[in-house]
C-alpha positions as CSV (number, residue, x, y, z in Angstrom):
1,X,-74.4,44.7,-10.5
2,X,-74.1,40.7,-10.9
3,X,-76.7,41.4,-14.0
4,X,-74.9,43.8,-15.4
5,X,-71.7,41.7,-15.4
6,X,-73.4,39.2,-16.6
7,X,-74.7,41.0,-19.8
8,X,-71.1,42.4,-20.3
9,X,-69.5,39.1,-20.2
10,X,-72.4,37.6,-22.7
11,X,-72.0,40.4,-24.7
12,X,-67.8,39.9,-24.8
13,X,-68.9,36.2,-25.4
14,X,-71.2,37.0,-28.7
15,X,-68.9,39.7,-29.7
16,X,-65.6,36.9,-30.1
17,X,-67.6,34.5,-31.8
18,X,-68.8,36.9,-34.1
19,X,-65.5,38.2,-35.0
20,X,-64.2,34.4,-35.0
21,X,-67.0,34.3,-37.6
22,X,-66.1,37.2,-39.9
23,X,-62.4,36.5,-39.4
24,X,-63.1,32.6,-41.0
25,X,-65.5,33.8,-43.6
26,X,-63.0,36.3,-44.3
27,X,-60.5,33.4,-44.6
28,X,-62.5,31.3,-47.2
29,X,-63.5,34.0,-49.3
30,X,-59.5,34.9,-49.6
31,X,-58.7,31.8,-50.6
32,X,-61.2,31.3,-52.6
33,X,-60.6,34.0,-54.5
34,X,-57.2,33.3,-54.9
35,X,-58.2,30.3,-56.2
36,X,-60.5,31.5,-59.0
37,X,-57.3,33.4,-59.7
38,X,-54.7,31.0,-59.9
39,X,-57.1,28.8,-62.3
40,X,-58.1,31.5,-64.6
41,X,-54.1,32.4,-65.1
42,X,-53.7,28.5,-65.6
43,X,-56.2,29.0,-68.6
44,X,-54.3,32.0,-69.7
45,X,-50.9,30.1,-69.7
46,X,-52.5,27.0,-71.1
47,X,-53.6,29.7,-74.0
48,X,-49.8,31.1,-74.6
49,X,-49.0,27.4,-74.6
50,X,-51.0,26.3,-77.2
51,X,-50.5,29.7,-79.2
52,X,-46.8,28.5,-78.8
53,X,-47.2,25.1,-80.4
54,X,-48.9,26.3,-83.4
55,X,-46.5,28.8,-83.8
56,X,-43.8,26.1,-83.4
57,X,-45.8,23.4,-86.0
58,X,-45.6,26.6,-88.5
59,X,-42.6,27.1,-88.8
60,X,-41.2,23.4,-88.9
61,X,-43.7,22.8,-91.7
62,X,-42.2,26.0,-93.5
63,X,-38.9,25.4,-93.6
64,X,-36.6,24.3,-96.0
65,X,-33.5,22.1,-95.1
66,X,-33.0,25.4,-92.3
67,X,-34.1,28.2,-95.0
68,X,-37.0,30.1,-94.7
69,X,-39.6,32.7,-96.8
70,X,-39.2,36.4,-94.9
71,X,-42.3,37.1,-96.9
72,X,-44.3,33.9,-95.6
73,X,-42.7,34.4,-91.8
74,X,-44.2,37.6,-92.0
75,X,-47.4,36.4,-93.0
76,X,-47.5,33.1,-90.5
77,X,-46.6,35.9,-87.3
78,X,-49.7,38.5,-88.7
79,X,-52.0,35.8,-88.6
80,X,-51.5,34.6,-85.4
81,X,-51.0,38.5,-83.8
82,X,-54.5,38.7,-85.1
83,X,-55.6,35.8,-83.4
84,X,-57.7,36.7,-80.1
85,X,-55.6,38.2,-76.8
86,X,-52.5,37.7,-78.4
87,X,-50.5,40.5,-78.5
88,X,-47.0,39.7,-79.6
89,X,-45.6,36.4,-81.2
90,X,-41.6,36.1,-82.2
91,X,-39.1,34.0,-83.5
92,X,-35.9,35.2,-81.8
93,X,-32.0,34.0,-82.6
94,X,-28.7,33.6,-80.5
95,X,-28.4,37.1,-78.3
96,X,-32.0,37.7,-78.3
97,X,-31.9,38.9,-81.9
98,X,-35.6,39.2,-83.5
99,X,-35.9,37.6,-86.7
100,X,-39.3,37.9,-87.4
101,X,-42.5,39.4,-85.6
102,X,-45.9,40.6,-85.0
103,X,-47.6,43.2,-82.6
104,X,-46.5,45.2,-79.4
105,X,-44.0,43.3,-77.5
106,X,-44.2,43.1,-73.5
107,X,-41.8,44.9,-71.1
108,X,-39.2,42.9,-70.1
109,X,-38.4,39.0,-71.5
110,X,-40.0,35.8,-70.4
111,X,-37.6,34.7,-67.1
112,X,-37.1,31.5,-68.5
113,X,-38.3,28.5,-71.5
114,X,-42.0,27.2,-70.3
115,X,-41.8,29.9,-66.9
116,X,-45.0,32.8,-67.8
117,X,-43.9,36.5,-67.7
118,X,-46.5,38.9,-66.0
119,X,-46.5,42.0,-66.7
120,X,-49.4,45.0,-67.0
121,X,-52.3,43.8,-68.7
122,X,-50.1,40.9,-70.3
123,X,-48.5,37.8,-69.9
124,X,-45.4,36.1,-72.1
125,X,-44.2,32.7,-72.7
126,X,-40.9,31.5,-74.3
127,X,-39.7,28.4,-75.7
128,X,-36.7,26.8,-77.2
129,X,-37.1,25.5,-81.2
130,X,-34.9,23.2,-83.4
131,X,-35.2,24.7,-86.6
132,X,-32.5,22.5,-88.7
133,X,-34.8,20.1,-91.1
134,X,-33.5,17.1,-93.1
135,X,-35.8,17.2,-95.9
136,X,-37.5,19.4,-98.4
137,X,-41.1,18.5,-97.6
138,X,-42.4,17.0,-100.8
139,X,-39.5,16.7,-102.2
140,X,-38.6,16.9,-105.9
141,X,-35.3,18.1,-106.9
142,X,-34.0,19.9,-110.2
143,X,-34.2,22.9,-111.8
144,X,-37.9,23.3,-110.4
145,X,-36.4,23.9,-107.0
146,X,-33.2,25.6,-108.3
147,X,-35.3,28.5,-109.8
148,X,-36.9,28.9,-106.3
149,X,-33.8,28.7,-104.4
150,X,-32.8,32.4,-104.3
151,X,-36.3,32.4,-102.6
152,X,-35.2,31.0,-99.4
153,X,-33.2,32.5,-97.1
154,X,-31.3,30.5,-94.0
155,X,-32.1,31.9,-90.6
156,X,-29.6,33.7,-88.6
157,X,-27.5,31.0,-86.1
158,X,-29.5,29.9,-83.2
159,X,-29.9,28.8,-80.4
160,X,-33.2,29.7,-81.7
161,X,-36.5,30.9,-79.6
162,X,-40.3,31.8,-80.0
163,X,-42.1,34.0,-77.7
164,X,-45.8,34.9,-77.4
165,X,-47.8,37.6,-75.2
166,X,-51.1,37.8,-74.4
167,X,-53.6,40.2,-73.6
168,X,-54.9,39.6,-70.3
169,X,-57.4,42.2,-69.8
170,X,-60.8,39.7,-70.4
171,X,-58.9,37.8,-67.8
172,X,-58.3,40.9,-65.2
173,X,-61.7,41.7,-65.8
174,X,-63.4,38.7,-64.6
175,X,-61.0,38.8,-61.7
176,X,-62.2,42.0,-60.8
177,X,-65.7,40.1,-61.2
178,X,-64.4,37.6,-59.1
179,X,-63.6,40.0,-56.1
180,X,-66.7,42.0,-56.3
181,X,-68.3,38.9,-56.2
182,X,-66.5,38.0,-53.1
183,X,-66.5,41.5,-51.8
184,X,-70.4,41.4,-51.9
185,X,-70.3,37.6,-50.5
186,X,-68.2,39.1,-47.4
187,X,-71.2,42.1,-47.2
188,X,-73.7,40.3,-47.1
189,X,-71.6,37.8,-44.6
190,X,-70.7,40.1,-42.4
191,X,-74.0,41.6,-42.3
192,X,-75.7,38.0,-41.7
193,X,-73.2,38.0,-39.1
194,X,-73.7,40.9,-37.1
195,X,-77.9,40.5,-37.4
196,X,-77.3,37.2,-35.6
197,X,-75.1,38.8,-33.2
198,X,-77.4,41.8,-32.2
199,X,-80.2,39.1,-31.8
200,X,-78.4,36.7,-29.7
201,X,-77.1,40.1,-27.8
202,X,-80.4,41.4,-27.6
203,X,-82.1,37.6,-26.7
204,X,-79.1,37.1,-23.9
205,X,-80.0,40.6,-22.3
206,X,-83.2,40.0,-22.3
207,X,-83.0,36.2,-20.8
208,X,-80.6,37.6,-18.3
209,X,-83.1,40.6,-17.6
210,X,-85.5,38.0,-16.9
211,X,-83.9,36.2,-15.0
212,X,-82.8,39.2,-12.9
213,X,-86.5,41.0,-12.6
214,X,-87.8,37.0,-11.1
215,X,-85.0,37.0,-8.7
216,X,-85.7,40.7,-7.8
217,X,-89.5,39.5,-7.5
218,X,-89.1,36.9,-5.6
219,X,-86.8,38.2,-3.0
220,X,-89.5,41.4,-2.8
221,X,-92.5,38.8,-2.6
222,X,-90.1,37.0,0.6
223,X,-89.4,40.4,1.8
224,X,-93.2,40.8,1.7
225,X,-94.1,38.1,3.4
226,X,-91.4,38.7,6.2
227,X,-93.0,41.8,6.6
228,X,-96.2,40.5,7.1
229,X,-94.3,37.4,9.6
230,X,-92.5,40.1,11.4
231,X,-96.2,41.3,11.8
232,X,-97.9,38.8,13.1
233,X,-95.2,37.8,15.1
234,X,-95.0,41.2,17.0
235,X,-99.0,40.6,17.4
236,X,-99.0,37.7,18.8
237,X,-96.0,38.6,21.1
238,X,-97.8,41.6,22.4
239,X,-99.9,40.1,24.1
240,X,-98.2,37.5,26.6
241,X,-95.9,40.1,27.3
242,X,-98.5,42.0,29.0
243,X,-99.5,39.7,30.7
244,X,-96.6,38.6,31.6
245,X,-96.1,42.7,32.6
246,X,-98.8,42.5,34.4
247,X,-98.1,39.2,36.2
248,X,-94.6,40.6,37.4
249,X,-96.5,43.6,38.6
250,X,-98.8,41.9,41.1
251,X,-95.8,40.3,42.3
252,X,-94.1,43.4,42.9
253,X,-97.7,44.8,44.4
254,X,-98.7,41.9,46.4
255,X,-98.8,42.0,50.1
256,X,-97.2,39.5,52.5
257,X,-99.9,38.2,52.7
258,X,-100.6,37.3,49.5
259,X,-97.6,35.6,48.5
260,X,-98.8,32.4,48.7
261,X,-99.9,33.2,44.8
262,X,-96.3,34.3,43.7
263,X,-95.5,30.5,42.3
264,X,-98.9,30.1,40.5
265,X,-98.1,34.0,39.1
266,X,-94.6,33.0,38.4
267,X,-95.9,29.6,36.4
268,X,-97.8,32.1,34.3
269,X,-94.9,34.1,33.7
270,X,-92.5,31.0,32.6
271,X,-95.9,29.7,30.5
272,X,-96.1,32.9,28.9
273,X,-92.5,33.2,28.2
274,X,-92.2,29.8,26.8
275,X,-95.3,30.5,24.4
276,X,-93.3,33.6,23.3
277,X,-90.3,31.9,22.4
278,X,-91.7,29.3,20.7
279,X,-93.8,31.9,18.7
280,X,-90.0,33.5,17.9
281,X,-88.4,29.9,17.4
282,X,-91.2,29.7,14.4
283,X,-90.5,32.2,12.9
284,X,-86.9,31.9,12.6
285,X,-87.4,28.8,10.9
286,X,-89.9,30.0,8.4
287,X,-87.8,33.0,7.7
288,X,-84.4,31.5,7.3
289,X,-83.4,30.0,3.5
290,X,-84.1,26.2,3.8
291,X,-80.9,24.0,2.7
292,X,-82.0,20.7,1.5
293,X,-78.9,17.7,2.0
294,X,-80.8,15.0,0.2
295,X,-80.5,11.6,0.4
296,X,-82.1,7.9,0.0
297,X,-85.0,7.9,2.8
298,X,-87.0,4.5,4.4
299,X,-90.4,5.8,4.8
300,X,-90.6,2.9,7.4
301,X,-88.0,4.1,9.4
302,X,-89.6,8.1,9.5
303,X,-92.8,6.3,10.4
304,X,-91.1,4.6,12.6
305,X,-88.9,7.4,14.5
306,X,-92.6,9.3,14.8
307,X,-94.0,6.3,16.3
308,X,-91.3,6.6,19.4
309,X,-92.0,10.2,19.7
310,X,-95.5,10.7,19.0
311,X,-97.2,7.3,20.2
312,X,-97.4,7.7,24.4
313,X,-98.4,11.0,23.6
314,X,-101.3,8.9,21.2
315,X,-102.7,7.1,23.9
316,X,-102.5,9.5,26.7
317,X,-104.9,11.5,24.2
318,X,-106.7,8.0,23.4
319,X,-106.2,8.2,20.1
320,X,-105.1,5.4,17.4
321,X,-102.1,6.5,15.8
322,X,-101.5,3.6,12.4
323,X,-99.1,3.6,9.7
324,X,-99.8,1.9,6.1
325,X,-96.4,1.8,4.6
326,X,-94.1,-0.3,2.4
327,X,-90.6,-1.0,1.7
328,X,-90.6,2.5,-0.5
329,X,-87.1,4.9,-0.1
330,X,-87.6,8.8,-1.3
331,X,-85.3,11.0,-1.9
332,X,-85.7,13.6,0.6
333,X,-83.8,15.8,3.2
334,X,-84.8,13.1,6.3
335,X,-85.0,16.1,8.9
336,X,-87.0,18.2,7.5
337,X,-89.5,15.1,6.4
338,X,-90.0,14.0,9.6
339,X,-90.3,17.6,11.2
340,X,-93.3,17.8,7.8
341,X,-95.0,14.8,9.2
342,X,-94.6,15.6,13.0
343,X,-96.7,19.3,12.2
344,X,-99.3,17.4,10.7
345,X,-99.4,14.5,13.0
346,X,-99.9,17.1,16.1
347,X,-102.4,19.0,13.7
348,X,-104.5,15.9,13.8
349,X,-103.8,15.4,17.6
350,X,-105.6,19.0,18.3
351,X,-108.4,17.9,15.6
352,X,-109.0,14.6,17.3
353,X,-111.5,13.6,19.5
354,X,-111.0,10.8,22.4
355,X,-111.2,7.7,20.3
356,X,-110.6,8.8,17.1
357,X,-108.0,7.3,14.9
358,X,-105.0,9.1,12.8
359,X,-103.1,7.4,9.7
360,X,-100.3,7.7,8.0
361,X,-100.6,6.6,4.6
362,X,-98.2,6.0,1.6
363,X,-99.9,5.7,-1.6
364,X,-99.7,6.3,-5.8
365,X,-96.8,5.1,-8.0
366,X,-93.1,5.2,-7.5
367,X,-92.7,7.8,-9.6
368,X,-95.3,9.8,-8.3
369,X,-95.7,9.1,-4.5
370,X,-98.2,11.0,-2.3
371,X,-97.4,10.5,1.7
372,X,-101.3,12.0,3.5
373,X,-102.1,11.9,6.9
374,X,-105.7,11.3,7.5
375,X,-107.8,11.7,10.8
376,X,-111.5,11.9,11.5
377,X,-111.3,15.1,13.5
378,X,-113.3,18.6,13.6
379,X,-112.5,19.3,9.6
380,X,-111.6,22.4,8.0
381,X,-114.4,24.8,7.0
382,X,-115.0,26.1,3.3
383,X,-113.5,29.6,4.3
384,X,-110.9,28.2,6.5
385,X,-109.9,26.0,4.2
386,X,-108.4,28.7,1.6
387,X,-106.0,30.4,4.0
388,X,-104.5,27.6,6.3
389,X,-101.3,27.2,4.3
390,X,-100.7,31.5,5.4
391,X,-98.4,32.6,8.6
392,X,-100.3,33.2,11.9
393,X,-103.7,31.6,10.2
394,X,-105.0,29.1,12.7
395,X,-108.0,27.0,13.6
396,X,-107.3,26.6,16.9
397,X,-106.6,28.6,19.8
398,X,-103.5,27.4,21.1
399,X,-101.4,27.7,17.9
400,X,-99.9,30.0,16.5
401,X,-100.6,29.6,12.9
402,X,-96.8,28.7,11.3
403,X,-96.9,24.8,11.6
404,X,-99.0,24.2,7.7
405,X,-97.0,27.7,6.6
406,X,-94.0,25.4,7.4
407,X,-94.8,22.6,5.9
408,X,-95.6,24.2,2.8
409,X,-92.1,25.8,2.5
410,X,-90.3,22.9,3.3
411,X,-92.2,21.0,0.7
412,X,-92.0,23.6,-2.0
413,X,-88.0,23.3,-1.2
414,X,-88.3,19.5,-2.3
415,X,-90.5,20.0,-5.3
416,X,-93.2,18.7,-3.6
417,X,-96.9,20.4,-3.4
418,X,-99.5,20.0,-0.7
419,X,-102.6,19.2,-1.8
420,X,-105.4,19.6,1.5
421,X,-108.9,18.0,1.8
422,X,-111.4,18.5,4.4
423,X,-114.9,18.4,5.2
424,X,-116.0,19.8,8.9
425,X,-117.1,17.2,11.1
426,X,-115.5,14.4,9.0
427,X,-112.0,15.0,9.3
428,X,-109.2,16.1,7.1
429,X,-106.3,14.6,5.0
430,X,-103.0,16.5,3.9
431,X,-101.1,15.1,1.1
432,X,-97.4,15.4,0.1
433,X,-97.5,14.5,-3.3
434,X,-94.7,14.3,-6.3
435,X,-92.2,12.4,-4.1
436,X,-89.8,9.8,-6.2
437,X,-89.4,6.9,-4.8
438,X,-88.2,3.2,-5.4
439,X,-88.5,0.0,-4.7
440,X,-86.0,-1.3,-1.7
441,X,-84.6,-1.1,1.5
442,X,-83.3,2.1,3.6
443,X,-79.8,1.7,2.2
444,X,-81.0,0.9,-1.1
């Protein structure tokens, strides 16, 4: 269920940010295409402009102290409604009268002198023109020009006014360019877009399936291996509770005579009971989660708290119990270090002949500490040697085979490894290695 939530809200997660993606690209395509189309009606204004001057320039250099040539108007408006995209040029009077022009002329007037007029497939310009000349251009008076005078005609009153339209289909088409363009660009965006998404999607799911099939395995390989504790531990309690049956039984059977053996029987019983518990005490610990609360560690002062607990126990056994040790501090749950070194320190007790001598030993680099305890007991044989770290496996009689399988859970918990070397008859050393450490004092 947690899985699936998970995958839901990743998938929620991918899905927004694609979106967020499509709606920015979205975004800068727009305005980028509005852009392209504000420039290229710029360049289409900038043409009606320009048609507009030399229209203007035309007529200035045709007139005659205000008269004009219908016949060369005519011709000056023809030529420049022939020109390319324009579609209508005009000379206009007071009222809006025409008084000369050439081509189709738009729907509608221009809104205004220098403002562009769009309309369907065209846009117009106006502009205001002084027409009223002081000169003859050339000059030369006379009868010449008198003969030519009927010629020229004065314009109607002003105020006077040239328009131009122009064709702006080229224009529309390569803003229709422009938006497939951008229409394709959005495509190929979008598609870019979702591939990513569907990979991310399909990497998250199958991250978080991951993630969720090693959790499932490794609670099934702990379930396992409770199974097999809950096992052993039913083995091994099975039999001191028979015989602790069986030692409540001759109690109950005994004669008066006999019960001068009711405390030895009932010593068994407690013995037997104890042995039990102890067994059940084990196996609690090995089956509940470990919680690490780490902090800065002395190894002096572990190795020293052991001494106090483990050294009359030492010498009643007559064994040398030494420590090698510096000023060193690990990071490490304190507890459940010294309860690691107490399981191997009694390990080497049982292994340990009268005589024989057990150290504690801190060794390697501060980044890369190893903590062994060495004795010169009975050793480990080749066989043995492969199994000790599993539950109820034991070299010696009186265990019951969850002190290493300890150890090697609480050090896995740390990040630690335990790394075991024996040889029978010459004894054996078990290492904690990977510990961090640093130079200094306990509080350090």
């Amino acid at each position: 269920m947690k899985v699936a939530m998970k995958i839901q809200r990743n998938d929620r997660l991918i899905a927004l940010v694609a979106f967020l993606g499509m709606v920015i690209s979205a975004f800068v395509l727009v305005f980028d295409y509005r852009g392209e189309v504000a420039d290229h009606r710029a360049v289409m204004v900038d043409r009606a402009q320009t048609t507009l001057d030399a229209l203007a320039a035309g007529l200035r250099a045709h007139g005659r102290m205000g008269r004009f040539r219908h016949e060369r108007l005519a011709l000056i408006f023809e030529e420049l409604a022939e020109t390319r995209d324009v579609r209508y040029v005009a000379l206009e009077g007071a009222g809006g009268q025409v008084i000369a022009s050439a081509g189709d002329p738009p729907e509608g007037e221009p809104d205004g002198n220098g403002v562009p007029h769009w309309t369907t497939g065209m846009v117009s310009l106006c502009q205001s023109l002084a027409l009223e000349l002081g000169g003859f251009g050339g000059g030369g008076g006379g009868r010449g020009w008198m003969s030519e005078q009927d010629a020229w005609e004065p314009l109607p009153a002003g105020p006077h006014v040239i328009v131009v339209a122009m064709d702006t289909g080229a224009m529309t088409d390569e803003i229709n360019q422009d938006r497939l363009r951008g229409g394709i660009a959005f495509g190929v965006v979008f598609l870019m877009i979702t591939s990513v998404s569907l990979v991310m999607a399909g990497w998250t799911r199958r991250r978080s399936l991951q993630t969720a099939l090693l959790v499932a395995e490794t609670a099934a390989s702990h379930q396992a291996q409770l199974t097999r504790l809950g096992a052993g531990l039913a083995h091994e309690t099975k039999n001191p509770l028979g015989i602790i049956r069986g030692q409540a039984q001759l109690i109950v059977d005994e004669s008066d005579e006999e019960k001068v053996h009711s405390r030895e029987r009932a010593q068994i019983i407690v013995d037997e009971i104890d042995r039990t518990v102890g067994q059940i005490d084990a196996f609690l610990k090995l089956a509940r989660p470990t919680e690490l609360h780490l902090e800065p560690v002395a190894i002096r002062d572990v190795f020293a708290s052991l001494e106090k607990v483990l050294g009359d126990e030492a010498r009643h056994l007559e064994l040398a119990l030494g420590f090698e040790v510096d000023d060193r501090v690990v990071m490490a749950d304190a507890d459940k270090l010294r309860r690691i070194l107490l399981n191997l320190v009694l390990n080497s007790f049982q292994a340990s002949e009268p005589g024989g001598h057990i150290a504690l030993v801190v060794e390697g680099t501060l980044d890369d500490t190893v903590l062994s305890v060495r004795d010169g007991g009975c050793g480990i044989g080749v066989d043995d040697l492969a199994h000790v770290l599993e539950p109820y496996y034991s070299g010696f009689q009186s265990g019951c085979g969850l002190g290493l399988a300890l150890v090697q859970q609480l050090a896995l918990a740390h990040g630690w490894t335990v790394r075991i070397e024996s040889e029978p008859g010459k004894g054996t050393t078990v290492s904690l290695c990977g510990l961090r450490c640093r130079a200094g004092d306990a509080d350090g």
